[in-house]
N, C-alpha and C positions, 0 to 999 in steps of 0.2 A: 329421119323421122319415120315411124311407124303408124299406119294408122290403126286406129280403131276401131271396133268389131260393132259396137255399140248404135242405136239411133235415137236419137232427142225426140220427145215425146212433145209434140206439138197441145198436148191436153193441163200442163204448166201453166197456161197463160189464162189471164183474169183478168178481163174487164178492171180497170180503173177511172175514177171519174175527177177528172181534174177541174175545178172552177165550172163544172157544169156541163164540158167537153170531153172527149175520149181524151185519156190521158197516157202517158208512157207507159209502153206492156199493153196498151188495150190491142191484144190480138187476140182473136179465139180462131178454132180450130177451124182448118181450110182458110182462114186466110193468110195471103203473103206477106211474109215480113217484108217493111218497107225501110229503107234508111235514108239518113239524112245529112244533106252535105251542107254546113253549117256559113249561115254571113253573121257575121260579129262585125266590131268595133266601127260601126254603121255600114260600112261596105267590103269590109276584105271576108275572104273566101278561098276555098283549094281550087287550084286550077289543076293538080297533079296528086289527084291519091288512084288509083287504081281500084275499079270498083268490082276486078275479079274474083276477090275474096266473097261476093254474096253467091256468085253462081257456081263456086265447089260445094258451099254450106250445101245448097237443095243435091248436087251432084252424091254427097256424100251422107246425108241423113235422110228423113222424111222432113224437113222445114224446107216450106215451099217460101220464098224469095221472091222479091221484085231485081231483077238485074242492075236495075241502074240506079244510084246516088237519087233523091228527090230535093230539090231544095229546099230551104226552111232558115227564117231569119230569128236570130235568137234571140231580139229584142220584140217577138210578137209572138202571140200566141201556138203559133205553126209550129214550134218545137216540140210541143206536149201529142203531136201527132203520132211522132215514133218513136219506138222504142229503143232507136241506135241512134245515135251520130257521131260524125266525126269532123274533128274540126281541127286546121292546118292551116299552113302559110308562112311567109316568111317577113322579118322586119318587125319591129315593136309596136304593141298594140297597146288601147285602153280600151274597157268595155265599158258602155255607159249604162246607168244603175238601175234601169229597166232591164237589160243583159243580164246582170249579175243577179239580179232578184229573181229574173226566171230561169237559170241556168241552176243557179242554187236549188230552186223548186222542184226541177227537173230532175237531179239525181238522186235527189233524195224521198221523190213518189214515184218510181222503177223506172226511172228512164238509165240509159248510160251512156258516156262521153268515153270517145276514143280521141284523144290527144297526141297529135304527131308533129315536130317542130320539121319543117318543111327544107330538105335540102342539108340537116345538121343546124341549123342554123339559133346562134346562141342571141343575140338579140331577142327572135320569138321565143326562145326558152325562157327568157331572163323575163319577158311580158309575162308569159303563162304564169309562172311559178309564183308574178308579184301576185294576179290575178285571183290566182289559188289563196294564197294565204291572204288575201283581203278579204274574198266569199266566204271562205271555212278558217277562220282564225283560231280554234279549237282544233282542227285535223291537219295533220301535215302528209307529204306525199311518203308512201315507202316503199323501200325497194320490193320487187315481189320473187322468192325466193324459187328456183327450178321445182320444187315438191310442191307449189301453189296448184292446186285443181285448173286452174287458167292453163296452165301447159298443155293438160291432158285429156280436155275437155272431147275434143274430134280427133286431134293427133298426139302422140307422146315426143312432145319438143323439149329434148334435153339438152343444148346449148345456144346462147344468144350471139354467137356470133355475126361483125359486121361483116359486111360484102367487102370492102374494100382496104382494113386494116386489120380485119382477120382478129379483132379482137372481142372478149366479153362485155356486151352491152348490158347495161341495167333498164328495165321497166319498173315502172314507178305506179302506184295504185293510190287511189284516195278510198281509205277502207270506211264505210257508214253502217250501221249495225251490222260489222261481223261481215262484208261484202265489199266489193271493189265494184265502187261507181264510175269512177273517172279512169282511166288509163293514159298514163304519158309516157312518151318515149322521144328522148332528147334527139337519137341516131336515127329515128323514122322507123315509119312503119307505112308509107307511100306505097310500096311495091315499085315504083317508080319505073323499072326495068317490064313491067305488063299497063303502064298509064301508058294511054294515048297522047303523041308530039311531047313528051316528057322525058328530061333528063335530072339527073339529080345533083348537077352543077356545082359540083365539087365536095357535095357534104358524103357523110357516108349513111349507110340502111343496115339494117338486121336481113342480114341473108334467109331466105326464102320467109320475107315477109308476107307471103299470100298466105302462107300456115299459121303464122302465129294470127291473124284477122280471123282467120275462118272461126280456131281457137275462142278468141278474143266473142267478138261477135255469140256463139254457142254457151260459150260462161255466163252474157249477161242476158240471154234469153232463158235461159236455166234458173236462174238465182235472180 
């Protein structure tokens, strides 16, 4: 990976007004981007994503960051606070339809989901995916190809290889006018190897997942 010369211009961001509250993207200039560590399916939640990725972003551009995950329940209005989140875990889920109405709301008035099935684990894939296509039954997830701006955003990441079978992972994107709101990744994007008391119990990650977040995270504060 290479990085890039480049620094994200913090004057991007515009006030948005959701239902009458600051809404996803409401950041203006000088303030820290905050993110969100996401409880769905009334109580599950990441106990294992590594929240390294926000403090290379401010190391590495002018976006000034809050270091740590904020929580926020996606069946209440707390979600339309930030402009990121991420949401993981392992085991089969269902969202109830206060979730799905503002989750939907949410990517589609500039917020954006980063989606990581926790560990490998195909069960929570197999939730996500039904999830997905029950919220956006019009858009399906697609592969997002190495010449996607999403690589190149901070660093220039030219292959998806995992940590531990050494092979090509696919990211998967839910594109909404012409943009990637959602990002999923079946093989992880935990970092798991920089989360605190965390191991990745047998599943596999996308080797140096801390670059493709930084990445990730930079694209959907840009667009």
């Amino acid at each position: 990976m290479k990085k890039t010369q480049r620094l994200l211009a913090l004057a991007v961001f515009l006030p948005l007004l959701v239902m009458g509250h600051p809404g996803p993207g409401a950041v203006q200039e000088g303030d820290k981007v905050k993110c969100a560590n996401l409880t769905y399916a009334m109580n599950k939640t990441s106990v294992c994503f590594s929240d390294r990725f926000l403090r290379r972003l401010q190391l590495e551009t002018n976006i000034l960051t809050e270091p740590r995950f904020m929580k926020a329940r996606l069946g209440t209005n707390e979600v339309f606070d930030y402009p990121f989140c991420i949401m993981t875990g392992e085991g089969g889920f269902s969202l109830t339809p206060k979730e799905r109405i503002n989750l939907k709301y949410y990517v589609t008035h500039g917020g954006f989901l980063l989606a990581s099935a926790g560990c490998s684990d195909p069960e929570w894939t197999k939730s996500f995916r039904g999830e997905m296509a029950r919220i956006f039954p019009d858009l399906k997830l697609k592969s997002i190809p190495l010449t996607h701006p999403i690589y190149h955003t901070v660093y220039d990441i030219k292959s998806t290889q995992t940590i531990h079978d050494h092979r090509g992972a696919v990211l998967e994107g839910l594109f909404y006018n012409n943009k990637i709101v959602v990002l999923f990744s079946q093989d992880g994007l935990n970092d798991t190897s920089h989360a605190e008391n965390c191991c990745c119990c047998g599943g596999d990650e996308l080797d140096q997942a801390e670059y493709f977040n930084v990445n990730i995270l930079g694209y959907a504060l840009l667009h």
